[in-house]
ZAKOLMI-289144 format. One record per residue: x, y, z of N, C-alpha, C, CB in turn. Coordinates in steps of 0.001 Angstrom, whole numbers, padded with zeros to 6 digits, always signed. Each point is the difference from the previous one (the first is absolute). Glycine has a CB too. Layout:
XYZXYZXYZXYZ;...
END
This chain:
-088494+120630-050563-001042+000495-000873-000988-001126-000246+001573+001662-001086;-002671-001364+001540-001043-001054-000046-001270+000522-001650+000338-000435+003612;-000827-000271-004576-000116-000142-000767-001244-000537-000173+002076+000202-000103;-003267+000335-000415-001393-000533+000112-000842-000440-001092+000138+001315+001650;+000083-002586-002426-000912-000077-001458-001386+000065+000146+001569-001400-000955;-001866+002261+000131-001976+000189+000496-000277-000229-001106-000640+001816+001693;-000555-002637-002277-000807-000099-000802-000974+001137-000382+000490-002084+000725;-000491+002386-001649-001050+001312-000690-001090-000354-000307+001461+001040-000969;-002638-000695+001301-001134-001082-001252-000134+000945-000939-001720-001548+001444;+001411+000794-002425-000571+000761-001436-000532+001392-000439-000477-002013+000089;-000729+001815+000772-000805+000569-000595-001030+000797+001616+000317-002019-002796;-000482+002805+003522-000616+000379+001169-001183-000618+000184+001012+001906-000102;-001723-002192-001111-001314-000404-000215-000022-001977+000124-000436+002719-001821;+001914-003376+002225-000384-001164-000056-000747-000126+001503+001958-000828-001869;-002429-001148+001457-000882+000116+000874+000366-000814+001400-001573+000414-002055;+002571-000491+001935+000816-000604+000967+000933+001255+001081+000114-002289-002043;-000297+001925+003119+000513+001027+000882+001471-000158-000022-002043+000063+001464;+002897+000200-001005+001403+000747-000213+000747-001491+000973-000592+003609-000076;-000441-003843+001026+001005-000719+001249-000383-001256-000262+000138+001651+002009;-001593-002074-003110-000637-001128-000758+001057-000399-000897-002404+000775+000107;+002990+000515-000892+000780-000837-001325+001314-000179+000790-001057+001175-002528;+001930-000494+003602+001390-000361+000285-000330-001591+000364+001112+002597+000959;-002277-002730+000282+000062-001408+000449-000076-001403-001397-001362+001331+002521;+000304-000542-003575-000205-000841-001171+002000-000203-000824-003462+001297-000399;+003709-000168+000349+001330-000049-000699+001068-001191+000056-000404+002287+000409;+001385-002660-001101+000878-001114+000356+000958+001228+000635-000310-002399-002026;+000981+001278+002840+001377+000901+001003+001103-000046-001246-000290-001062+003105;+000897+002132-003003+001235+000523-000769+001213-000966+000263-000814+002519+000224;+001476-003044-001351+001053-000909+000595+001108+000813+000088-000781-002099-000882;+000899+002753-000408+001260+000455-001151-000509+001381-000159+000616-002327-001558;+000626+003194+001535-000535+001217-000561+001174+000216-000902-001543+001023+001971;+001258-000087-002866+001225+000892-000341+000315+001135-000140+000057-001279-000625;+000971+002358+001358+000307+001226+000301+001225+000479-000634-001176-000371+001938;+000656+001527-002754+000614+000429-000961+000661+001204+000108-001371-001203-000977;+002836+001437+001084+000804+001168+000286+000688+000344-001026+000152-000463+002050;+000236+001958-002007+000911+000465-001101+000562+000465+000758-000851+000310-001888;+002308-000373+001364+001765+000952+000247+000381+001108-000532+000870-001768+000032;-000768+002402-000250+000247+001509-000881+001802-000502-000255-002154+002518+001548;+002653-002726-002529+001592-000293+000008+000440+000275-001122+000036-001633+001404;+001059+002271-001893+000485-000243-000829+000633-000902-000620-000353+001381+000649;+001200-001550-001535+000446-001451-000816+001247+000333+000518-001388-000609-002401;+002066+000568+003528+001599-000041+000542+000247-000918+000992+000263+002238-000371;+000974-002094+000643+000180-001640+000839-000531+000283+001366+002363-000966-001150;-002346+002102+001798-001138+000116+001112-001040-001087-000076+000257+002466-000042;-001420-001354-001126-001183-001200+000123+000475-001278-000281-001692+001446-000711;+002452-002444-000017+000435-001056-000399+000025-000924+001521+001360+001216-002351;-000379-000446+003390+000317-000473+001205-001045+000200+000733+002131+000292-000194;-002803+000651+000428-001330-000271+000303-001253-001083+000122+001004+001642-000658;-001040-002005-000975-000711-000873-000755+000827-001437+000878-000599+001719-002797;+001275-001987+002249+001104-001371+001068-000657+000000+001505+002841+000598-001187;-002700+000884+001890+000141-000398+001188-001959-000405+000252+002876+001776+000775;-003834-001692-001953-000946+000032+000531-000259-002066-000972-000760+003817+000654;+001786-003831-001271-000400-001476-000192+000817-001007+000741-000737+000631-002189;+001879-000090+002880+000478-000623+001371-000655-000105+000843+001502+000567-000254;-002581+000577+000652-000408-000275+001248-001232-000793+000268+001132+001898+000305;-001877-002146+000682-000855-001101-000130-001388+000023-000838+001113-000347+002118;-000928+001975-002558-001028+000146-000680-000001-000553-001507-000236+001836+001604;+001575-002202-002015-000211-000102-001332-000346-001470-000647+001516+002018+000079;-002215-003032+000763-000486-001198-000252-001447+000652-000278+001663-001818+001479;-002535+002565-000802-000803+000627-000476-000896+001079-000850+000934-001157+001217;+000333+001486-002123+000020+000830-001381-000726-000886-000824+002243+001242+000145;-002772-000231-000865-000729-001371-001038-000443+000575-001231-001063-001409+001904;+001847+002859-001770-000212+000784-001283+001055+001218-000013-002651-000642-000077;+003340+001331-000629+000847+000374+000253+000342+001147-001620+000477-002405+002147;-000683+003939-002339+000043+000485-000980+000633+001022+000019-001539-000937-000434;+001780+001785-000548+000496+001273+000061-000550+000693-001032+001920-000623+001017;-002470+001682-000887-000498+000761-000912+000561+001811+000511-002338-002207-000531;+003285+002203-000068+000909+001354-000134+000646+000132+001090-001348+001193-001315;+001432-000312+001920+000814+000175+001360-000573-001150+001743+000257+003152-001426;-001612-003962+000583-001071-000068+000994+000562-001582-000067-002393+002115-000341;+002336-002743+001774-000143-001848+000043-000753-000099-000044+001028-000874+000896;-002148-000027-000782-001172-000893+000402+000142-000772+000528-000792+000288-001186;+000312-000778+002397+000353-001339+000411-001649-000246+000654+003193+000149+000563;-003375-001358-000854-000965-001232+000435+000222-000366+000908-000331-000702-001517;-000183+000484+003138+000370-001543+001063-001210-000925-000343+001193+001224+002418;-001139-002377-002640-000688-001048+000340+000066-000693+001476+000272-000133-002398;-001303+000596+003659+000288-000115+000774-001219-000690+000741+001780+001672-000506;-001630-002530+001883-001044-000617+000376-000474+000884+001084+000721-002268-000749;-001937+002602+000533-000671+000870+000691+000476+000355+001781-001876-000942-001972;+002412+000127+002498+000111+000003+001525+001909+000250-000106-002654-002088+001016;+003236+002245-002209+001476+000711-000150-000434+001735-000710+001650-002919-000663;-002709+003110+000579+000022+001073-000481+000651+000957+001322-002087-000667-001916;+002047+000948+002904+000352+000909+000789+001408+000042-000170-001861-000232+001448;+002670-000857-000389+001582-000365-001029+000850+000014-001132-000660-000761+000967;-000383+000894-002464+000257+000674-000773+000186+001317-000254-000635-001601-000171;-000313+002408+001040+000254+001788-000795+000711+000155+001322-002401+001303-001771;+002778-002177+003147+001043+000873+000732+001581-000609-000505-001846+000452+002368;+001819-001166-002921+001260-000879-000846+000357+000872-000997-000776-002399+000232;-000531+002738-001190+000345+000832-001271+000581+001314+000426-001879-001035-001361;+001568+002063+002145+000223+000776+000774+001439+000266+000588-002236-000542+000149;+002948-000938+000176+001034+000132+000572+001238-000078-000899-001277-000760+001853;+000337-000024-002840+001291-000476-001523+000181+001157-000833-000804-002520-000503;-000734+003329+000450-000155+001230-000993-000418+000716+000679-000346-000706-001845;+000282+001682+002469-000867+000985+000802-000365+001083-000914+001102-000478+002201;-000535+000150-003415-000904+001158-001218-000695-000637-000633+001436+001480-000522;-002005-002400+000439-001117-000484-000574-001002+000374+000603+000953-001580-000730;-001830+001879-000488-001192+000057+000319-001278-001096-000341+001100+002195-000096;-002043-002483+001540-000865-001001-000346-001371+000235-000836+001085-000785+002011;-001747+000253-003262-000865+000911-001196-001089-000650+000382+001437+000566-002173;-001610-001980+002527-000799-000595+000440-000044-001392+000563-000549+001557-001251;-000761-001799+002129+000345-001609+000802-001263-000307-000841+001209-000020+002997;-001470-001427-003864-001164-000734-000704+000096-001503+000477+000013+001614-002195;-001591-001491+002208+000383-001698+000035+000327-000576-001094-001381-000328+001510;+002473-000960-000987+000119-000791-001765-001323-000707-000455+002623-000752+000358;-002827+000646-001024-001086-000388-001030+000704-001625+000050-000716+002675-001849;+000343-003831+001516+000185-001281-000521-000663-000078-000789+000561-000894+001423;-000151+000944-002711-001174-000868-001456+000193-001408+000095+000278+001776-002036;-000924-002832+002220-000341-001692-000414-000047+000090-001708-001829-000770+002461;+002710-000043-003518-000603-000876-000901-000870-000981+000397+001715+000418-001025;-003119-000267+000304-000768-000877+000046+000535-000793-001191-001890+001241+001234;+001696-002816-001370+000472-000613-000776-001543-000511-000559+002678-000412+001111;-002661+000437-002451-001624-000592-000726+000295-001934-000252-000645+003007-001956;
END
């Protein structure tokens, strides 16, 4: 499964052409792709959950929730492992579903 981050512009009316702002853009290092599990709270999902922080994916979790029957999970991943990730995730969970791929953002403290 090959995987394509495209930049959106703003606004139709900017004044920069489409293939002006990708070349202007910085290259994506990091992204992060965000899946949910549908599971209940039993030792199924439990063993599940294990087998997905055993496997090589789980150095790249980097957020990790549950809100009712639902997981959340975060990858923090470097852009050129993204493919290896959702065929990895796939093989660990094949019921997950992927909600979205973003680029990571980096905020800098500026120091005064």
């Amino acid at each position: 499964m090959n995987l394509v981050l495209e930049r959106i512009p703003c606004s139709a009316a900017a004044n920069k052409s489409a293939s002006q702002e990708a070349l202007s853009a910085p290259p994506v290092s990091r992204v992060h792709l965000s899946a949910v599990l549908h599971s209940r709270h039993d030792e199924a999902a439990r063993e599940r959950i294990r087998r997905l922080f055993h496997s090589p994916l789980g150095v790249y979790v980097s957020q990790a929730s549950r809100d009712h029957d639902d997981l959340r999970l975060v990858f923090d991943v470097a852009a050129e492992d993204l493919d290896f990730t959702v065929r990895t995730l796939h093989q660990v969970l094949p019921e997950a579903v992927i909600e979205a791929v973003r680029p990571r953002v980096f905020t800098h403290r500026r120091e005064h």
